[in-house]
mmCIF file of the C-alpha atoms, coordinates in Angstrom:
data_MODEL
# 
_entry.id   MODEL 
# 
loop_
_atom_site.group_PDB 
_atom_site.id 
_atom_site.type_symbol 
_atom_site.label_atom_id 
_atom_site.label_alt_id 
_atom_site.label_comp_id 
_atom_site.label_asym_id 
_atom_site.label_entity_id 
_atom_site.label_seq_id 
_atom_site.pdbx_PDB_ins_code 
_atom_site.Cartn_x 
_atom_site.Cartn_y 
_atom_site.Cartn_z 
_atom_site.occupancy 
_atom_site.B_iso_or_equiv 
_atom_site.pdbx_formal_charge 
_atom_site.auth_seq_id 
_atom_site.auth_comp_id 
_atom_site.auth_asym_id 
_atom_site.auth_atom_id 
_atom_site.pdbx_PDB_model_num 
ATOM 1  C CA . UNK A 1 1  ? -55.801 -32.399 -45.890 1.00 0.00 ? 1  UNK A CA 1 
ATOM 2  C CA . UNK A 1 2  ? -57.017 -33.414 -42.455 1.00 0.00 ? 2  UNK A CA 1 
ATOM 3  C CA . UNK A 1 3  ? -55.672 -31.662 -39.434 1.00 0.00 ? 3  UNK A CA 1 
ATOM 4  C CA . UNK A 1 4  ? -53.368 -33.240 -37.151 1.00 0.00 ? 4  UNK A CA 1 
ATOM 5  C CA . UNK A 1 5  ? -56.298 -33.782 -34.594 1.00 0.00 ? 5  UNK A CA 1 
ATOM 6  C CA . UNK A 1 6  ? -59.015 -35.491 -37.314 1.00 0.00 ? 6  UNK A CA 1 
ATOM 7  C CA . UNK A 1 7  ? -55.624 -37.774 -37.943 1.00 0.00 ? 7  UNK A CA 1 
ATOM 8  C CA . UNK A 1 8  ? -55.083 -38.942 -34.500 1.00 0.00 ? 8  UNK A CA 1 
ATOM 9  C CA . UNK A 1 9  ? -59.058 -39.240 -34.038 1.00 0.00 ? 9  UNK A CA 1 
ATOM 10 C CA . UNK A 1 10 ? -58.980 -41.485 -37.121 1.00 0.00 ? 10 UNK A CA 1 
ATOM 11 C CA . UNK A 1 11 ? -56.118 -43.192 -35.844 1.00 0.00 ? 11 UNK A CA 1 
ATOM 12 C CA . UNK A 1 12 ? -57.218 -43.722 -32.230 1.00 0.00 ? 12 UNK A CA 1 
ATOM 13 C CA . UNK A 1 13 ? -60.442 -45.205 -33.645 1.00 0.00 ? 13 UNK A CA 1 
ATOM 14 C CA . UNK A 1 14 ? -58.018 -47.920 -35.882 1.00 0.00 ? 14 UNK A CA 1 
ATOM 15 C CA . UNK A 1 15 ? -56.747 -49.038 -32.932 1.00 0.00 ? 15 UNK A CA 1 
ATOM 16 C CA . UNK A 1 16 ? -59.665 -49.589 -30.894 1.00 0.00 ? 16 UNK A CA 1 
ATOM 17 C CA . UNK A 1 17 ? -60.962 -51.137 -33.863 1.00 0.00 ? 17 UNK A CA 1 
ATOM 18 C CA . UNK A 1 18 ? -58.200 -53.864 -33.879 1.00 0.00 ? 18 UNK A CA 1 
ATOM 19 C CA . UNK A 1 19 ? -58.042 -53.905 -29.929 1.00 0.00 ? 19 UNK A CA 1 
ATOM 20 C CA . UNK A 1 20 ? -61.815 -55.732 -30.411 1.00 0.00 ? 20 UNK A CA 1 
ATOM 21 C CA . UNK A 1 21 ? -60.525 -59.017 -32.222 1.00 0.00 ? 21 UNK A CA 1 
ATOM 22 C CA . UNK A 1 22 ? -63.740 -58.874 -34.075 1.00 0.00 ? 22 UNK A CA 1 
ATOM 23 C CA . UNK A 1 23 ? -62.388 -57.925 -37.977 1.00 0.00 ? 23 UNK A CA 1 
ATOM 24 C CA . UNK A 1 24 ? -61.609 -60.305 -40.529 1.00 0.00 ? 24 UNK A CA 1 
ATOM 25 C CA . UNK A 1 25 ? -57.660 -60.987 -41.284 1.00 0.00 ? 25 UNK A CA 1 
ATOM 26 C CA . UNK A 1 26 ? -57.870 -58.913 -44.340 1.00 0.00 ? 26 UNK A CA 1 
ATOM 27 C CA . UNK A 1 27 ? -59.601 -55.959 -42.874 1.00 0.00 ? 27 UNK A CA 1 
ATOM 28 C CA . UNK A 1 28 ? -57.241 -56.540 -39.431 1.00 0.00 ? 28 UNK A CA 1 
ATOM 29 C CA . UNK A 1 29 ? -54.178 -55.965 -41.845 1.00 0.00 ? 29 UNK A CA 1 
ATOM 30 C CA . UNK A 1 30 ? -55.587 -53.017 -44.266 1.00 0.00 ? 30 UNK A CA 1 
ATOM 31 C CA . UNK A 1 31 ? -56.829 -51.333 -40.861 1.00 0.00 ? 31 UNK A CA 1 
ATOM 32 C CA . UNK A 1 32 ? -52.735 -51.977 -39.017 1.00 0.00 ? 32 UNK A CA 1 
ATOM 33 C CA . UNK A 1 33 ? -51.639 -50.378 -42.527 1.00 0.00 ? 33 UNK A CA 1 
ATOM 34 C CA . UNK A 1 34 ? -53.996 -47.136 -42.910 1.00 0.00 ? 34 UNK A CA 1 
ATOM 35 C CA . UNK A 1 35 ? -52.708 -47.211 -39.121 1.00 0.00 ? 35 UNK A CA 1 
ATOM 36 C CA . UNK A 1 36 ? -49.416 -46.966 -40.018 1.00 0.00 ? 36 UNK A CA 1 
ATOM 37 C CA . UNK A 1 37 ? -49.219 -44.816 -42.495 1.00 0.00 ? 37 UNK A CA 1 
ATOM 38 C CA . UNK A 1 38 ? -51.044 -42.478 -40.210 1.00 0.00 ? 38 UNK A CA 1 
ATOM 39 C CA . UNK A 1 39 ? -48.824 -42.885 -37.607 1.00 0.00 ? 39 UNK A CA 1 
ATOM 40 C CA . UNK A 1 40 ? -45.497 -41.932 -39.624 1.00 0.00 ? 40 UNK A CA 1 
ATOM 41 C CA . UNK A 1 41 ? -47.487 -38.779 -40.916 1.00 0.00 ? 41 UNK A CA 1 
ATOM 42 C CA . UNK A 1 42 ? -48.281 -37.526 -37.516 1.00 0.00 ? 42 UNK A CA 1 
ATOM 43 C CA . UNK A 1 43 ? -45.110 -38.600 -36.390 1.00 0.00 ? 43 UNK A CA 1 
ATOM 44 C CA . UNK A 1 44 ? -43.347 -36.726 -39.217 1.00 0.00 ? 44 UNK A CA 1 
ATOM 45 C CA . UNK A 1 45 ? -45.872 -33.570 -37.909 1.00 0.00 ? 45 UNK A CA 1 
ATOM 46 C CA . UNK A 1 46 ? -45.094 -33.453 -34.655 1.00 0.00 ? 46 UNK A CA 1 
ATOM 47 C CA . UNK A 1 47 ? -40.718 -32.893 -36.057 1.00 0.00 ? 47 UNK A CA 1 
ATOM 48 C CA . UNK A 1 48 ? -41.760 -30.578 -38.473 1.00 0.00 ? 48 UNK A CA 1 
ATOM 49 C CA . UNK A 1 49 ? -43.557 -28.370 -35.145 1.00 0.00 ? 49 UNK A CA 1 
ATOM 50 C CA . UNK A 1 50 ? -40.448 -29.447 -32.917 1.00 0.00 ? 50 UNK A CA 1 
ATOM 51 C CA . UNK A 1 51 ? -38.299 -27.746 -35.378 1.00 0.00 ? 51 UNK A CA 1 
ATOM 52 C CA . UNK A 1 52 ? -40.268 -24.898 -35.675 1.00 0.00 ? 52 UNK A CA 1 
ATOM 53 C CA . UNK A 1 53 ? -41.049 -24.211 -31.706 1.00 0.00 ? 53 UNK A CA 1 
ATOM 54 C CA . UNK A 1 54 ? -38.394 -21.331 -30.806 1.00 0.00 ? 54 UNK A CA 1 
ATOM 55 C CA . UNK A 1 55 ? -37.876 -20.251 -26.927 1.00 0.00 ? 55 UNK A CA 1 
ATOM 56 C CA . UNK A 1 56 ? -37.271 -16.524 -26.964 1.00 0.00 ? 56 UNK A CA 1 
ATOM 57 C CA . UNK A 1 57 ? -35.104 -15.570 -24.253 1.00 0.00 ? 57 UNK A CA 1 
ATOM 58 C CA . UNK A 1 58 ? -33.859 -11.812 -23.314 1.00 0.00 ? 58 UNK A CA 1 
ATOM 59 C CA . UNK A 1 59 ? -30.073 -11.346 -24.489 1.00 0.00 ? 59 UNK A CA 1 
ATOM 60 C CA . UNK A 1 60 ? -27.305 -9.674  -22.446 1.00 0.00 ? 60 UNK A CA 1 
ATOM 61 C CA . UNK A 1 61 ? -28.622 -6.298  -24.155 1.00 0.00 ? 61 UNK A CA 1 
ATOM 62 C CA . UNK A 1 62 ? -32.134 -6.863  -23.344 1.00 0.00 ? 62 UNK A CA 1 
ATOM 63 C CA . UNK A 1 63 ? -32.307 -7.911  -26.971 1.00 0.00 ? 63 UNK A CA 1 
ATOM 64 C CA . UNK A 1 64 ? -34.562 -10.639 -27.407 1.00 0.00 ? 64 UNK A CA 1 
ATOM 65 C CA . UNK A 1 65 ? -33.107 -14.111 -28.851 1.00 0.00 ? 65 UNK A CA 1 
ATOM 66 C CA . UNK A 1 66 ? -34.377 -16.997 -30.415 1.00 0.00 ? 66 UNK A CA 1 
ATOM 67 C CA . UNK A 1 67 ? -33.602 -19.846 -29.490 1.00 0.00 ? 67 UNK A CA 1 
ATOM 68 C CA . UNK A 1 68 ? -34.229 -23.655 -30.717 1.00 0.00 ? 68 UNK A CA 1 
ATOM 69 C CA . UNK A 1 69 ? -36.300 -25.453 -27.825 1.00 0.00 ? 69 UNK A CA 1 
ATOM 70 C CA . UNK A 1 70 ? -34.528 -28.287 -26.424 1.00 0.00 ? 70 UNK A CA 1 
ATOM 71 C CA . UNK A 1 71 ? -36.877 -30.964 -25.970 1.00 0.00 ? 71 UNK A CA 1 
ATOM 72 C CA . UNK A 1 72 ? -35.833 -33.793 -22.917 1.00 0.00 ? 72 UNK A CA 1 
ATOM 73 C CA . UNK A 1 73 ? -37.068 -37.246 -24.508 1.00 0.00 ? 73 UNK A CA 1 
ATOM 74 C CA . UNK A 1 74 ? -37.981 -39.459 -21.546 1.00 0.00 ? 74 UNK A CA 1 
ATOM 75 C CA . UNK A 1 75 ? -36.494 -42.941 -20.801 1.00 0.00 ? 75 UNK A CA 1 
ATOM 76 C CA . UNK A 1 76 ? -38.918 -44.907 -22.991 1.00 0.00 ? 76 UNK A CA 1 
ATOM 77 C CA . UNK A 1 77 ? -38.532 -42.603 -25.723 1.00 0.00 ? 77 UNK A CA 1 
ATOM 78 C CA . UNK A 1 78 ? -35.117 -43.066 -25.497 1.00 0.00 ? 78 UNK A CA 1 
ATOM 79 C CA . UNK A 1 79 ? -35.266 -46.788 -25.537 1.00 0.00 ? 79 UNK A CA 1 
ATOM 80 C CA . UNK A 1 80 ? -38.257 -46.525 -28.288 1.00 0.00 ? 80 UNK A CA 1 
ATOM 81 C CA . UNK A 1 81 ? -35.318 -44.571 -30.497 1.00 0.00 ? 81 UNK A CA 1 
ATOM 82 C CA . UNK A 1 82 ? -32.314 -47.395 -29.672 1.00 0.00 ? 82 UNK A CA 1 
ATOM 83 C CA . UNK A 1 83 ? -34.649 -50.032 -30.709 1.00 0.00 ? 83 UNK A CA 1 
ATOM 84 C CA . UNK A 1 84 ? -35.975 -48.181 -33.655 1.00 0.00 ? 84 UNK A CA 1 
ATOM 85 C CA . UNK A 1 85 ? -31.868 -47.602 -34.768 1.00 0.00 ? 85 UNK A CA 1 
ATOM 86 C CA . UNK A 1 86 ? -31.415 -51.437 -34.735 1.00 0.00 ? 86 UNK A CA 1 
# 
């Protein structure tokens, strides 16, 4: 399997790709699909690394905890999820 990075080069290249105009209507749409598909992989990626990114913090006994990082989403991520939801 292809590392996250080789993925996102790939899918970086799709786009520019389609940002040119120049491809046929077939090869337009298979290219937006392998885009896609990427897309949701690395998407579903970058959760399975959220989940598994701990903050260790010192306890009240100087016993060190783990702790699940609490990721802020930004305002467009926010909106990105509402609009995704409808």
């Amino acid at each position: 399997m292809e590392s996250f990075e080789e993925r996102l080069a790939r899918l970086e290249e799709l786009v520019t790709r389609l940002e040119t105009g120049n491809l046929p209507l077939e090869n337009a749409v298979d290219t937006f699909e392998e885009g896609m598909k990427l897309s949701q992989s690395l998407a579903a990626t970058l959760q399975t690394a959220e989940k598994r990114v701990e903050v260790l913090l010192a306890g009240e006994n100087g016993q060190v905890v783990a702790k699940p990082l609490e990721i802020e989403t930004t305002d467009d991520e926010d909106d990105a999820d509402e609009e995704q939801n409808r």
